[in-house]
PAZAPA-4460 file (N, C-alpha, C; in steps of 0.05 Angstrom, whole numbers, plus 32768, in hexadecimal, padded with zeros to 4 digits):
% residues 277
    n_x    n_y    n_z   ca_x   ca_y   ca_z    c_x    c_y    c_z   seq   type   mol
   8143   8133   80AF   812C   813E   80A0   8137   814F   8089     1      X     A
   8132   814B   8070   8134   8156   805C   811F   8168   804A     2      X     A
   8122   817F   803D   810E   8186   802C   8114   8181   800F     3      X     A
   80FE   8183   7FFC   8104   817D   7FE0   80EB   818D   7FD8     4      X     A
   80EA   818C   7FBE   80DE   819A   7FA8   80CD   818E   7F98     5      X     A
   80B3   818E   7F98   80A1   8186   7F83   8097   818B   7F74     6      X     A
   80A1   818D   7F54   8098   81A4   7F3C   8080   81A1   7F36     7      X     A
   8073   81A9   7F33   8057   81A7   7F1B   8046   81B0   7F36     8      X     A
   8049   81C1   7F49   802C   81D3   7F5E   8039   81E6   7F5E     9      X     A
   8020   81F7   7F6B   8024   820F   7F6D   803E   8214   7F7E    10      X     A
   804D   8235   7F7E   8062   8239   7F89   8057   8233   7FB1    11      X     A
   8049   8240   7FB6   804F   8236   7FD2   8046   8218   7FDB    12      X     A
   8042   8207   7FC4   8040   81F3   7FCF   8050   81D4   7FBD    13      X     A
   806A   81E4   7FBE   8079   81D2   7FAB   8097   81CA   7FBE    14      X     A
   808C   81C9   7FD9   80A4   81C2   7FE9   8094   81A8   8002    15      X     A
   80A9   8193   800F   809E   8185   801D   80BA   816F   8022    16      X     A
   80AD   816F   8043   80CB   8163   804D   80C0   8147   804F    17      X     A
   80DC   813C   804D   80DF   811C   8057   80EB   8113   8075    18      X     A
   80DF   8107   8075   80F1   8100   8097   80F3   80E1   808F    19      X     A
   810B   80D1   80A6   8126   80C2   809E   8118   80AE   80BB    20      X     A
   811B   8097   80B5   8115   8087   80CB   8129   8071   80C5    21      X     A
   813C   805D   80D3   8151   804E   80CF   814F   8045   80E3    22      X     A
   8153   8021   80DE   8155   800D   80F7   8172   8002   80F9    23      X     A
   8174   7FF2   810E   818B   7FE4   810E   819E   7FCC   80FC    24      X     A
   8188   7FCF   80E7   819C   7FC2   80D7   81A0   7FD0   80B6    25      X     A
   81A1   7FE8   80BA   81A7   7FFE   80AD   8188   7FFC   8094    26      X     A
   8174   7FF9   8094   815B   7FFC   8084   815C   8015   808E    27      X     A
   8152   802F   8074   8150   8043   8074   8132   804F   8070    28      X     A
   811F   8050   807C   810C   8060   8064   80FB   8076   806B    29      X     A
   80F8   8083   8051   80F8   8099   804E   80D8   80A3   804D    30      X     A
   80CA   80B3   8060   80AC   80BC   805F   80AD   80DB   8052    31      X     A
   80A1   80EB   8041   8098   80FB   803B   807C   8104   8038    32      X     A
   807F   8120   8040   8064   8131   8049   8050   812E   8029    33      X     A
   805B   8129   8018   804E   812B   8000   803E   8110   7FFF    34      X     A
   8020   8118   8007   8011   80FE   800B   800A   80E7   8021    35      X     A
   8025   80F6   8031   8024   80E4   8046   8035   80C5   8041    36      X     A
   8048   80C2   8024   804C   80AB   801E   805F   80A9   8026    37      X     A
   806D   8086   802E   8081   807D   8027   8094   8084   800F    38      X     A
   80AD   8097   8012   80BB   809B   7FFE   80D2   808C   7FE8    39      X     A
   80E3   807A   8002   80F1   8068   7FFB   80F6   8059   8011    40      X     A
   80FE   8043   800B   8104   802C   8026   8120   8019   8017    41      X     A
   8133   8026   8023   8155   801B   8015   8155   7FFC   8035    42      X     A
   815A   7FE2   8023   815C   7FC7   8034   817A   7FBD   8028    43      X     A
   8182   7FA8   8032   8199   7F98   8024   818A   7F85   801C    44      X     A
   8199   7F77   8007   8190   7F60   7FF4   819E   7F40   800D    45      X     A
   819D   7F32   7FFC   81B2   7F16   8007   81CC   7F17   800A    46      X     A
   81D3   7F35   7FFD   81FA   7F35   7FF4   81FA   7F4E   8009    47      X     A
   81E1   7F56   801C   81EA   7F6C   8023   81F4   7F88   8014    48      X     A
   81DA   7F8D   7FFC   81DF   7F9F   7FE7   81C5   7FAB   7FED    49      X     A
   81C9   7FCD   7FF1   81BE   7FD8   7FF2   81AF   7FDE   7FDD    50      X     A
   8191   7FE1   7FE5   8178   7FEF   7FCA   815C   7FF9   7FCF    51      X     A
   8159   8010   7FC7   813C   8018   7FCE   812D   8014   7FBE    52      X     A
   811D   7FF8   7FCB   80FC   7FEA   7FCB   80E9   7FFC   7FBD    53      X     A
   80E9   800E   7FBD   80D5   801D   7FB6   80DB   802D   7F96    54      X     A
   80BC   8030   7F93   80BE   8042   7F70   80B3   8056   7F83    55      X     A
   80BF   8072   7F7C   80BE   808A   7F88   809B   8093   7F7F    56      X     A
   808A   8099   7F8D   806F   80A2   7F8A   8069   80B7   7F78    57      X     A
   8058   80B5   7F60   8054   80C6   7F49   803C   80D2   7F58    58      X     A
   803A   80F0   7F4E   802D   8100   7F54   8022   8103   7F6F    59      X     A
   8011   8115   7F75   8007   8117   7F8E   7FE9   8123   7F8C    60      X     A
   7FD5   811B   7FA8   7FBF   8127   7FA3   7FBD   813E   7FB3    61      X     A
   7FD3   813E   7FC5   7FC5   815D   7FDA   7FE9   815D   7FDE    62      X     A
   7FF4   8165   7FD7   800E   816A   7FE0   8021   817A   7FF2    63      X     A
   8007   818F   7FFA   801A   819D   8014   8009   819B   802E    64      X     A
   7FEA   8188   8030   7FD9   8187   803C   7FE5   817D   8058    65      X     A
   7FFE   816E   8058   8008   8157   8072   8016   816A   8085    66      X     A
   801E   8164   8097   8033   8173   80A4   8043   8153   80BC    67      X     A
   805E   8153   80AA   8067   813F   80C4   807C   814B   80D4    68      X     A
   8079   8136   80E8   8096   813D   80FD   809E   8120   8109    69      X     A
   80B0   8118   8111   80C0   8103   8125   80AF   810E   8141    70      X     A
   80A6   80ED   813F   809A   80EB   8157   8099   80CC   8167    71      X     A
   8099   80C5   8185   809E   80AD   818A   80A7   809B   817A    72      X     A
   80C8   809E   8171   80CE   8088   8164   80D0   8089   8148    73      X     A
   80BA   8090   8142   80AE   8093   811E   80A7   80AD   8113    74      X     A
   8098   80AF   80FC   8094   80C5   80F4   8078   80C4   80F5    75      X     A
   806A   80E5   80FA   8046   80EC   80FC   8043   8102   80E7    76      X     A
   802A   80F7   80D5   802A   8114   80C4   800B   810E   80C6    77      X     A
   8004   812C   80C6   7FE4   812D   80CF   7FDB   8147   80B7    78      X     A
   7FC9   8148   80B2   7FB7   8150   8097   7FA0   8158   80A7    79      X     A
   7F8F   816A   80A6   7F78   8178   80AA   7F70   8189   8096    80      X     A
   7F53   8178   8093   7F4B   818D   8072   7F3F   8197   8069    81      X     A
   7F33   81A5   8062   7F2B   81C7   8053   7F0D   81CB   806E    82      X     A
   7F15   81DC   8080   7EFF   81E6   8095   7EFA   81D0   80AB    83      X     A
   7F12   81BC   80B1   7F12   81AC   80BF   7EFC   8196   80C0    84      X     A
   7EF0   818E   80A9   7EE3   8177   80A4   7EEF   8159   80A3    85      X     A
   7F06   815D   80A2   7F16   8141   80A9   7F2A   8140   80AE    86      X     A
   7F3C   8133   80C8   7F4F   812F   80D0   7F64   811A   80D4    87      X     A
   7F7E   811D   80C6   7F86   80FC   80B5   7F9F   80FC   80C9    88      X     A
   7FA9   80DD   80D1   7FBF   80E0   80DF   7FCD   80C4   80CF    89      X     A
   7FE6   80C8   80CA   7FFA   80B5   80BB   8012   80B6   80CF    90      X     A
   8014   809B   80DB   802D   8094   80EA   8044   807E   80DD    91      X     A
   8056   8084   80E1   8062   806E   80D4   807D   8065   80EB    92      X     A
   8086   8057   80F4   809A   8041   80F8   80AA   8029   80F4    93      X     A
   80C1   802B   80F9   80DB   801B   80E4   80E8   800D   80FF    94      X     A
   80DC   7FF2   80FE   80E9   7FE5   8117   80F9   7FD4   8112    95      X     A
   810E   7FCA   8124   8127   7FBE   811F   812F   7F9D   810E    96      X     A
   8114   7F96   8111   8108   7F7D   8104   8100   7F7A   80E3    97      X     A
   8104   7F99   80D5   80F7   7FA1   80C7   80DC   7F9F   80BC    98      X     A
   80CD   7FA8   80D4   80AC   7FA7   80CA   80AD   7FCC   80CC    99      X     A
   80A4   7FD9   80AD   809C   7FEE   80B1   807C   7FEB   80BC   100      X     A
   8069   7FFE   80CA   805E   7FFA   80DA   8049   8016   80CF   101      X     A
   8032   8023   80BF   8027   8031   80B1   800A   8031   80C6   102      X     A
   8005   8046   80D6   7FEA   8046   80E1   7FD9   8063   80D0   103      X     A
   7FBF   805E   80D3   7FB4   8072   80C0   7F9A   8078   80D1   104      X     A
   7F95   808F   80DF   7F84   8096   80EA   7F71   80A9   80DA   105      X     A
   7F5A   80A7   80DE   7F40   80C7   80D3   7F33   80C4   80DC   106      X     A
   7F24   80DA   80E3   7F0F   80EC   80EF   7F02   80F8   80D7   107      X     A
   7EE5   80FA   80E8   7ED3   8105   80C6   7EC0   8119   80D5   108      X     A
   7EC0   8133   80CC   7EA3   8145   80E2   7E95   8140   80BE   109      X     A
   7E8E   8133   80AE   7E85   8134   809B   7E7B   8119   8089   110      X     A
   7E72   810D   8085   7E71   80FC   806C   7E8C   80FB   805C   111      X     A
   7EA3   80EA   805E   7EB6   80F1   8051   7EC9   80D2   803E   112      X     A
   7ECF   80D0   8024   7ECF   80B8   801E   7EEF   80B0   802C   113      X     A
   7EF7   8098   8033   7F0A   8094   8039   7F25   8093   8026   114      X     A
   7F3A   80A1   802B   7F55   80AB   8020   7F6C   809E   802D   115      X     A
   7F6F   808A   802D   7F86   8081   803C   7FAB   8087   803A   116      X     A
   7FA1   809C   8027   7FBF   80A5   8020   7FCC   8099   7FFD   117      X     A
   7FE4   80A2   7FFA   7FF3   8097   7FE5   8001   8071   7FF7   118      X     A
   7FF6   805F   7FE3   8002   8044   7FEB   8028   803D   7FE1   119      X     A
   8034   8031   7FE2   8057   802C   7FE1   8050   8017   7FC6   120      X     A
   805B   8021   7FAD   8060   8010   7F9C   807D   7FF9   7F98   121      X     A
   807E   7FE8   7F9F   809A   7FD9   7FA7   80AB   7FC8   7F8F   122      X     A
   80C0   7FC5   7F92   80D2   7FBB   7F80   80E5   7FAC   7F8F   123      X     A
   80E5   7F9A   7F92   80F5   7F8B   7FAB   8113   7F80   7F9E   124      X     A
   810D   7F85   7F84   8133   7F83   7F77   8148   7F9D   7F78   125      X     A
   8137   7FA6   7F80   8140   7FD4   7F79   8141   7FDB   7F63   126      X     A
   812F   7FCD   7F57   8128   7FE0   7F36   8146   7FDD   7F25   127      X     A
   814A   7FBE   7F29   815F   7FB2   7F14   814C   7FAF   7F02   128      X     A
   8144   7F99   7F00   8127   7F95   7EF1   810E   7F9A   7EFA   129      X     A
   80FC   7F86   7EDC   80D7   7F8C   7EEE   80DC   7F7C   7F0D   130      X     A
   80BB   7F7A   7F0E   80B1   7F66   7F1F   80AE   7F44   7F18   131      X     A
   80AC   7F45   7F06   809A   7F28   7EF6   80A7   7F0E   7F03   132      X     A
   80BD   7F0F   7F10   80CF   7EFB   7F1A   80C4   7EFA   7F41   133      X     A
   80AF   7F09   7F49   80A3   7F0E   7F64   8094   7EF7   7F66   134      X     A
   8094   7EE9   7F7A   8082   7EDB   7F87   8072   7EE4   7F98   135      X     A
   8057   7EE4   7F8F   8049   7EEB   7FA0   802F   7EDA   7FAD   136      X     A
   8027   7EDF   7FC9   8014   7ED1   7FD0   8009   7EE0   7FDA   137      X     A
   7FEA   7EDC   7FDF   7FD5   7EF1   7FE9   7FC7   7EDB   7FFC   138      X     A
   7FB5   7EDC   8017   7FA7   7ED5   801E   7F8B   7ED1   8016   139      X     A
   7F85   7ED1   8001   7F68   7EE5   7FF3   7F55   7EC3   7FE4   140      X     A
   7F3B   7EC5   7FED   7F2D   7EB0   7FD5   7F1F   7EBB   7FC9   141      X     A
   7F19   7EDA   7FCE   7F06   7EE7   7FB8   7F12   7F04   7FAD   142      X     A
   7F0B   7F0E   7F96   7F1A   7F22   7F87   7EFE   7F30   7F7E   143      X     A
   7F02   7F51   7F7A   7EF0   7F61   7F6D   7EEF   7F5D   7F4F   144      X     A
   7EDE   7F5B   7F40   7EDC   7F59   7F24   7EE1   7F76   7F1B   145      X     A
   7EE4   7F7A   7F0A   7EE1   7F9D   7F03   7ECF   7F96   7EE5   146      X     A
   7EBF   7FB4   7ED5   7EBF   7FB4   7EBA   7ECA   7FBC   7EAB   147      X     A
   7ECB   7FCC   7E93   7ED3   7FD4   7E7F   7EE5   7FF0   7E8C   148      X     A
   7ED2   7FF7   7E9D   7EDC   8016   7EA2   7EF2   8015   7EB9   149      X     A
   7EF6   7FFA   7EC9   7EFF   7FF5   7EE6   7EF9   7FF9   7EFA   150      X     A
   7ED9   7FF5   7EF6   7EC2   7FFE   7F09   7ECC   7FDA   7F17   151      X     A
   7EC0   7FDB   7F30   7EB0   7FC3   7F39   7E9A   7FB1   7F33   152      X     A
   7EA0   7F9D   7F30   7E84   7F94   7F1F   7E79   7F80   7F31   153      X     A
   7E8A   7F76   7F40   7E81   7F63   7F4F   7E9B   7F50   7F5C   154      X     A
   7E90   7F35   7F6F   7E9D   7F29   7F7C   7EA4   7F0F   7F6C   155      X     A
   7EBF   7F02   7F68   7ECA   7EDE   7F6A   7EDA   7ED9   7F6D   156      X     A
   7ED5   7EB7   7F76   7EE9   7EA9   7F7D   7F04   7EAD   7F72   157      X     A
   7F1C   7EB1   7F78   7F34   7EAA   7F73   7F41   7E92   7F63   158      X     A
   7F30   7E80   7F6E   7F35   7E68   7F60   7F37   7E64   7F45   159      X     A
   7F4C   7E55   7F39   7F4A   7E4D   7F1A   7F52   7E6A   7F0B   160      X     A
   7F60   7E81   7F12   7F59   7E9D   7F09   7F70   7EA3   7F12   161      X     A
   7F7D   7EBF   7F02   7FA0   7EC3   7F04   7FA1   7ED6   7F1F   162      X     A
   7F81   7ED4   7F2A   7F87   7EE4   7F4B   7F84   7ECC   7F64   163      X     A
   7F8E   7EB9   7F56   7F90   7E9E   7F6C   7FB1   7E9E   7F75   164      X     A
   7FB3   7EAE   7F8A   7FCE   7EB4   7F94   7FD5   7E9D   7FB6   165      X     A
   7FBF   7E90   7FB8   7FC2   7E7E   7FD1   7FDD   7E79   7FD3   166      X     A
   7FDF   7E6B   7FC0   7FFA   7E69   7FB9   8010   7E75   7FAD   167      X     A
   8030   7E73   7FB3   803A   7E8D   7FA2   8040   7E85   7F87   168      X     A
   8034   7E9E   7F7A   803D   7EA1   7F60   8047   7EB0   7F4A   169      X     A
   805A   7EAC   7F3A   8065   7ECD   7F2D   8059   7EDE   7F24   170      X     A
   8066   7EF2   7F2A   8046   7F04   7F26   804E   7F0B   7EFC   171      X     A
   8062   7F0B   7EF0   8061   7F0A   7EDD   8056   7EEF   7ECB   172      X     A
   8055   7EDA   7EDB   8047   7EC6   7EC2   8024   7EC9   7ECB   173      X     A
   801C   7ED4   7ED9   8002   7EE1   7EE8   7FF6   7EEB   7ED1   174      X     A
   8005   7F06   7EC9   7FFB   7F23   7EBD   7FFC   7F0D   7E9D   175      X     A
   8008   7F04   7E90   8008   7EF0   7E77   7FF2   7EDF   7E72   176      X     A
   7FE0   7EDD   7E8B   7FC8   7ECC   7E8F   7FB7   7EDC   7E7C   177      X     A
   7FA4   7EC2   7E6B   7F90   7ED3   7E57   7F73   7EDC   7E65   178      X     A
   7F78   7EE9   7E7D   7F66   7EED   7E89   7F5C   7F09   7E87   179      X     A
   7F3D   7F0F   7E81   7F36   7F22   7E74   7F38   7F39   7E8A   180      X     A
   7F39   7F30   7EA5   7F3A   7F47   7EBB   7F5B   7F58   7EC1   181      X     A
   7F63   7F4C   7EA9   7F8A   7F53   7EAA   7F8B   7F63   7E93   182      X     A
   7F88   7F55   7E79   7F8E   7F57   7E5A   7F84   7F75   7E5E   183      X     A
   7F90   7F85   7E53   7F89   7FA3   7E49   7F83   7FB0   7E5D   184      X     A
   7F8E   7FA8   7E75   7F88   7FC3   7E89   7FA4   7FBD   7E94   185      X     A
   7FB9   7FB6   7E8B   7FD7   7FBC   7E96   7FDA   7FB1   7EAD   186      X     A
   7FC7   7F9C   7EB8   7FD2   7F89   7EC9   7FC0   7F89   7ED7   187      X     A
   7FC3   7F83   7EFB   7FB4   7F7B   7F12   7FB3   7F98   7F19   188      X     A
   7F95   7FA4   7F23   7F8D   7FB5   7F37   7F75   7FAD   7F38   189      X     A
   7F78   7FA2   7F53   7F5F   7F8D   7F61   7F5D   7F8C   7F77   190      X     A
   7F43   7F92   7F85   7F40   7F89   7FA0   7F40   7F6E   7FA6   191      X     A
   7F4F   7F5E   7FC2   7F45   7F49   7FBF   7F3F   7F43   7FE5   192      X     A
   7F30   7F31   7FE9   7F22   7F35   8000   7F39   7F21   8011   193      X     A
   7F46   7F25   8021   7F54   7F19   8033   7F42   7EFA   8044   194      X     A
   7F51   7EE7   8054   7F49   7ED8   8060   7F41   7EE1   807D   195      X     A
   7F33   7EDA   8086   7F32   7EDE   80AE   7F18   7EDA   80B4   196      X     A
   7F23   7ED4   80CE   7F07   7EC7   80DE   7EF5   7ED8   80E5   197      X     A
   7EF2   7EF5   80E0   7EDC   7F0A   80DF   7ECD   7F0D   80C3   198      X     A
   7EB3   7F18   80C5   7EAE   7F18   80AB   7EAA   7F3D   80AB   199      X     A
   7EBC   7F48   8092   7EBC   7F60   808F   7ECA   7F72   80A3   200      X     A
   7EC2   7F88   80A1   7EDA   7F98   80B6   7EEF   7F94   80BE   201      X     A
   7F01   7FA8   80D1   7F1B   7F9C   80D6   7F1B   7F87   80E8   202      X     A
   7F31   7F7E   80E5   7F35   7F6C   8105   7F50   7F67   810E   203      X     A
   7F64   7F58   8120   7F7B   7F61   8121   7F8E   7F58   810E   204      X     A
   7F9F   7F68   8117   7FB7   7F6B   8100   7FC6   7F4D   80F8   205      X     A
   7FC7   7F3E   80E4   7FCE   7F28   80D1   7FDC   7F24   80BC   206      X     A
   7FE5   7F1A   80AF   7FF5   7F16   8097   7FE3   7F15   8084   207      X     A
   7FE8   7F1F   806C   7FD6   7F1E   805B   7FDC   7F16   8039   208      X     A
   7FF6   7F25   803B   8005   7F1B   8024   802D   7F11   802E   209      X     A
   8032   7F10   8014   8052   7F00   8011   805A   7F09   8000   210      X     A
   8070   7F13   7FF7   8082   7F1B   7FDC   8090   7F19   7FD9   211      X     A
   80AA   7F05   7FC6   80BF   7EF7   7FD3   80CD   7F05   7FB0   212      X     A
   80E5   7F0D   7FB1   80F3   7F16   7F9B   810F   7EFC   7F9D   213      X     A
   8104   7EE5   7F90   8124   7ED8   7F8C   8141   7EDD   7F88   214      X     A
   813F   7EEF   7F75   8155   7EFD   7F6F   816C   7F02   7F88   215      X     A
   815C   7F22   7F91   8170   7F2E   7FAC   8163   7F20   7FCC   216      X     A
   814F   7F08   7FC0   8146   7EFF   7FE2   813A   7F0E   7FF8   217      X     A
   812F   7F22   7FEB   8121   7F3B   7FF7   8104   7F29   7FFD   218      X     A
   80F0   7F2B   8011   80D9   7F23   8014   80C7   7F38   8025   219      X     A
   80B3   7F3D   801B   80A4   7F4F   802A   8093   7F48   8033   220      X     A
   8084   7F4A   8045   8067   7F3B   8051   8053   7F59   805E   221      X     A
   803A   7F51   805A   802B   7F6A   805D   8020   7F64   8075   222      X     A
   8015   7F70   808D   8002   7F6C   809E   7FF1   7F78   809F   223      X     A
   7FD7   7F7E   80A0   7FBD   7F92   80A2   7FA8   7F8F   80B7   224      X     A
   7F9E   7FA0   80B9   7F83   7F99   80CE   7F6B   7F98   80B7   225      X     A
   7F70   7FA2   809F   7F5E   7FA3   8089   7F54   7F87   8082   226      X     A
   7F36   7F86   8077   7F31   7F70   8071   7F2F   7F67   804E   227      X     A
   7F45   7F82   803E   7F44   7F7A   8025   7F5E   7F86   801F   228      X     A
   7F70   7F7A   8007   7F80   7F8D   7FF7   7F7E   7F94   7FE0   229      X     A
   7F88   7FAC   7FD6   7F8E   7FAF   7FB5   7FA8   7FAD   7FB2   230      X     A
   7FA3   7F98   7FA3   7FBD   7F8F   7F8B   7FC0   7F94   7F75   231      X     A
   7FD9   7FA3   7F71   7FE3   7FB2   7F54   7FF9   7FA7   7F52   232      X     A
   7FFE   7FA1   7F33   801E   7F92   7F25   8011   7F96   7F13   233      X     A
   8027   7F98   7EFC   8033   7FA0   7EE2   802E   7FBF   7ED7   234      X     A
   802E   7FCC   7EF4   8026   7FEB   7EEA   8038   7FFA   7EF9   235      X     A
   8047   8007   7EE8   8061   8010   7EF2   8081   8008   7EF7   236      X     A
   8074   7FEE   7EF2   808B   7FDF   7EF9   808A   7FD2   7F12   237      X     A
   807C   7FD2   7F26   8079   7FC6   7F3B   8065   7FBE   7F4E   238      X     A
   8062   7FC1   7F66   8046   7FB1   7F71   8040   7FB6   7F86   239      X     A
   8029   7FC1   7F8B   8023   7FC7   7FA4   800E   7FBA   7FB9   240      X     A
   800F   7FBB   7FC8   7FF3   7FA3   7FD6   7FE5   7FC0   7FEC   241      X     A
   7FD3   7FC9   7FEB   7FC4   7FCF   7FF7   7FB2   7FD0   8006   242      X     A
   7FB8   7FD5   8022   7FA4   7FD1   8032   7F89   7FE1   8030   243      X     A
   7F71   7FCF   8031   7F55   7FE3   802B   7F3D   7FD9   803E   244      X     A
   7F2D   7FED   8044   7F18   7FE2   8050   7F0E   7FD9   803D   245      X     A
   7EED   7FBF   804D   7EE2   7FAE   803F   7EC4   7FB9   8044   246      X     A
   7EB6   7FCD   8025   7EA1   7FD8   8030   7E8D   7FB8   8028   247      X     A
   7E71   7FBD   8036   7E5A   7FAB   802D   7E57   7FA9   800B   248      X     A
   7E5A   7FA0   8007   7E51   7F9E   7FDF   7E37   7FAE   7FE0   249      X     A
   7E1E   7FA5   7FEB   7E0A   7FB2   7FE9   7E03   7FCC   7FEB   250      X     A
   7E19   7FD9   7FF9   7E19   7FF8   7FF6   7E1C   8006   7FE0   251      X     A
   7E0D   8018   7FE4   7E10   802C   7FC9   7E26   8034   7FC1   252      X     A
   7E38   803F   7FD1   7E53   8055   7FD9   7E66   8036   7FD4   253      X     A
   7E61   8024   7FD1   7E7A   800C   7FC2   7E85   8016   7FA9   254      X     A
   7E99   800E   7FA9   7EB3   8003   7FB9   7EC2   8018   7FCA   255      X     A
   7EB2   802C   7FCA   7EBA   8048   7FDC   7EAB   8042   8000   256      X     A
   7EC1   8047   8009   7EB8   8043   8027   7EB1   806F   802C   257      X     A
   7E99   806B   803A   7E98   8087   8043   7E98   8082   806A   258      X     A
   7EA3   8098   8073   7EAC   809D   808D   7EA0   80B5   8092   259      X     A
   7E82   80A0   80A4   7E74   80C3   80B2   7E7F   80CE   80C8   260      X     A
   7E6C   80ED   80C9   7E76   80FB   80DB   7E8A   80F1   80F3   261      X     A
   7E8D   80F3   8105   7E95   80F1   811F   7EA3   80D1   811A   262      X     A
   7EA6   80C5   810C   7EB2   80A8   8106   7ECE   80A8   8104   263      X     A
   7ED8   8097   8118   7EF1   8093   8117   7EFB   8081   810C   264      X     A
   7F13   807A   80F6   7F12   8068   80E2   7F2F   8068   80E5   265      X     A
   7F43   804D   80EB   7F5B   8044   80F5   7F5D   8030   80E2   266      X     A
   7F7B   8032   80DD   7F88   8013   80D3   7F9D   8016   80D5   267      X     A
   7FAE   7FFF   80D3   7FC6   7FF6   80DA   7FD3   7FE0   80BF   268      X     A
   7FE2   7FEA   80B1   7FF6   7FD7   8098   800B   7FCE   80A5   269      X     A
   801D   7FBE   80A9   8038   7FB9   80AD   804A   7FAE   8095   270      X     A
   8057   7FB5   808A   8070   7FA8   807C   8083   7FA4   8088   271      X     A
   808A   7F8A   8081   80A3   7F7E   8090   80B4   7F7B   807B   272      X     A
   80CF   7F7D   8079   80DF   7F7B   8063   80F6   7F64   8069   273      X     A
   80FA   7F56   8063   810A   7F3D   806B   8123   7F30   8059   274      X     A
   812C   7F1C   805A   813F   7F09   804A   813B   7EF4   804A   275      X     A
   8137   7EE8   8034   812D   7ECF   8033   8141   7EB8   803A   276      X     A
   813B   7EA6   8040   8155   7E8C   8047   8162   7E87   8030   277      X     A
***
């Protein structure tokens, strides 16, 4: 366990430790109290070259709010917040197979919108270069439209559209698409609704996406109990897939899930980190 320093908050709240989780085939990664995020995750390539996957997390929204410790195996950082109106639990585990393993528990004595934490922005070359050379596949036939502002506007098909990921595709000849839901907003940030034989809510844990970096032969695969993700590329340099609940459209509180009182609200992400043949 390490501590470090986070400039730009106040003095007593500009410190926050990391704790170290490492499997048997030397994958390293790194959890910090700042947000609850994934810090870094160091894998070998095809040549057996070490590199951390990750673009280090910009800013923070509650930064000294977490408190972790090593616990069974993994690391627990738990959050309780202002008068005990909500209670957040972030587990994480690094198993020998390399599936990191992300559970996210809350409790609500309140009306409270759901926060699932800071998400892992990834780079599966180690930030030699971009992404644009990523293959990516999504399980998804339908995508959120957004408007002008990056509101939600509505639901479509995937099909015929540069969010038709059934199949894999680079995510740099993607973002080049003259597609008006790309052009001038710096790329993909989109919900898109996963496949499965439930309709809405969670259900059990599945594959959901694929990310294959030719280069270093790095491949990542996501699992969720969620029945949607957000997908971001060409912002920052890298890409994240996000697990999200799937509220009703017809609700008011869309694309915001709210978590009443006494509601207990669970999910489960897995990343697996692999080598391609």
């Amino acid at each position: 366990m390490m501590t470090k320093r986070f400039s730009g908050t106040a003095p007593e709240a500009d410190e926050y430790r990391l704790f170290t989780l490492r499997n048997a085939s030397d994958m390293v990664a790194t959890i910090t109290e700042r947000d609850a995020a994934l810090w870094s995750w160091r894998a070998p390539d095809r040549y057996g070259r070490m590199a951390d996957v990750l673009l280090a997390p910009k800013g923070a929204s509650n930064p000294v709010l977490w408190q972790g410790r090593h616990a069974d195996g993994g690391v627990t950082l738990l959050r309780v917040g202002a008068g005990g109106a909500v209670a957040q639990l972030a587990k994480y585990r690094l198993d020998d197979d390399g599936c990191l393993s992300v559970e996210h528990e809350l409790v609500a004595m309140a009306p409270t919108p759901l926060d699932q934490g800071a998400c892992p922005t990834f780079n599966l070359n180690g930030g030699i270069a971009d992404v644009g050379d990523h293959m990516v596949q999504i399980d998804a036939d339908y995508y959120v439209e957004v408007d002008a502002d990056g509101m939600p506007s509505g639901v479509a098909a995937v099909a015929g559209t540069a969010f038709d990921f059934r199949q894999p595709a680079p995510i740099g000849a993607r973002l080049r698409w003259p597609d008006s839901q790309i052009c001038g907003r710096g790329g993909f940030n989109h919900s898109l609704f996963v496949r499965s034989h439930f309709a809405g809510g969670q259900g059990p844990l599945r594959t959901v996406a694929r990310i294959v970096d030719p280069g270093s032969g790095r491949c990542l695969q996501v699992r969720t109990t969620e029945a949607a993700v957000q997908f971001r590329a060409g912002h920052q340099g890298g890409f994240s897939v996000e697990s999200q609940a799937r509220p009703e459209l017809a609700s008011a509180a869309w694309p915001h899930v709210i978590v009443s009182p006494g509601q207990v609200y669970r999910q489960t992400t897995v990343y697996r980190l692999t080598l391609q043949a």
